[in-house]
N, C-alpha and C positions, 0 to 999 in steps of 0.2 A: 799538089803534093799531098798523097795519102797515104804515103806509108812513112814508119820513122827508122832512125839508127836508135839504137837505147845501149846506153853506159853502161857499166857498168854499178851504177847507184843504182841505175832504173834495173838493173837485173836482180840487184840484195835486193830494192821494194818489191818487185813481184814475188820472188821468192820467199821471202820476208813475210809477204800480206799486209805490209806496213801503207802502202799508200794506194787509196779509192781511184785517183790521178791516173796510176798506173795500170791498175785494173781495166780503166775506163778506156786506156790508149787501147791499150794490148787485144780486149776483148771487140772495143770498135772495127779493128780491124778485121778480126776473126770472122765479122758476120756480115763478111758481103760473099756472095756464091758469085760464081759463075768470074771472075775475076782474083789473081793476086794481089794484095794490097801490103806491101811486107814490112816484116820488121825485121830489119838489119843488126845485128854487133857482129863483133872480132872475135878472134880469136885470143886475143890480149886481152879483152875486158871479158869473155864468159873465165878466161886464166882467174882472174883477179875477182872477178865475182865468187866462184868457188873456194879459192883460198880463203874466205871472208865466213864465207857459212858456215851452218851448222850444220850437223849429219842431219836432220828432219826435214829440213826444209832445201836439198838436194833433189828430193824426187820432183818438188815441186816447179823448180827452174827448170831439170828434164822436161818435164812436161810442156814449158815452153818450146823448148828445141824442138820436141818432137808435133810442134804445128806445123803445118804445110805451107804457111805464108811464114813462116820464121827461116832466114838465111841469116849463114856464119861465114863473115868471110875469114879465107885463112892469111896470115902474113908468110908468104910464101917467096921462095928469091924473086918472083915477076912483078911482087908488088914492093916489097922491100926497099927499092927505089925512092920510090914514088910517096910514103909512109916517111922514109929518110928526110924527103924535101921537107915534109910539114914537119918537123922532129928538129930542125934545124934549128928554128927560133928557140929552142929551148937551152942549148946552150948545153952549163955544165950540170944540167940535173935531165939530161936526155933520158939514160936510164928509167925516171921517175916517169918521164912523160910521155913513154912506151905507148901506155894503154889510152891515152889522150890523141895523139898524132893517128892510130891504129882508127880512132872512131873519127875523128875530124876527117879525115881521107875518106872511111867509108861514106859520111855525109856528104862531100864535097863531087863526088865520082857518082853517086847515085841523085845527087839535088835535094835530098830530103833535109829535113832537121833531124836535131837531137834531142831525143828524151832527158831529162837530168838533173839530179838532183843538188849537182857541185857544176854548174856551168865553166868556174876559173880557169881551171887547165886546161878547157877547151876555146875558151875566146882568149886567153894568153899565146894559143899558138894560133886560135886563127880570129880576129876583132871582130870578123865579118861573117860566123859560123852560123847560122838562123838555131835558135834555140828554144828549145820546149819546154819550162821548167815546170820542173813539178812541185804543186802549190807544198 
């Protein structure tokens, strides 16, 4: 497993430039040729990462997007489903855990972990989520 899903925490820290952690994931990945090695989020967690920031450090998470090993899955009616099943154990705060169930499914469907800086809401919906926390 070499590529990760990253939360949206881990999207504020790069943008941010708050955490070396993060740096450290993102950029490892970056520097293998000849192979993709990716870094996954949603489309619910880049949502919620941008509503977060600050107009300066926007270009800076762009910048992420705009790597060739970075994919965005979208939550689109074919995944919706599937996103729904994980979203289920959350009950009456499903609303909240939108952005949680969105990246748990993408780790779960791809094998990878999760970058993160609030692991809760991701091992609340799933105990068994392989987790990357960042120190």
């Amino acid at each position: 497993m070499i590529g990760r899903v990253l939360d949206s925490s881990t999207l504020l820290a790069w943008s941010l430039r708050t955490s070396p952690y993060v740096d450290a994931v993102i950029f490892s990945r970056a520097q293998h040729s000849g192979y993709v090695v990716p870094l996954v989020t949603t489309t619910p967690a880049l949502t919620a990462a941008l509503a977060q920031l600050p107009d300066r450090a926007v270009p800076v998470l762009h910048a992420l997007l705009g790597m060739e090993i970075t994919i965005v899955e979208d939550l689109t009616p074919s995944t919706a489903p599937d996103v729904a099943t994980v979203l289920r154990t959350a009950g009456p705060y499903a609303a909240e855990q939108l952005t949680a169930a969105s990246i748990v499914h993408a780790a779960r469907r791809r094998g990878l972990p999760i970058v993160t800086g609030n692991p809760f809401p991701l091992t609340a919906l799933d105990p068994g989520a392989e987790i990357d926390p960042i120190p």
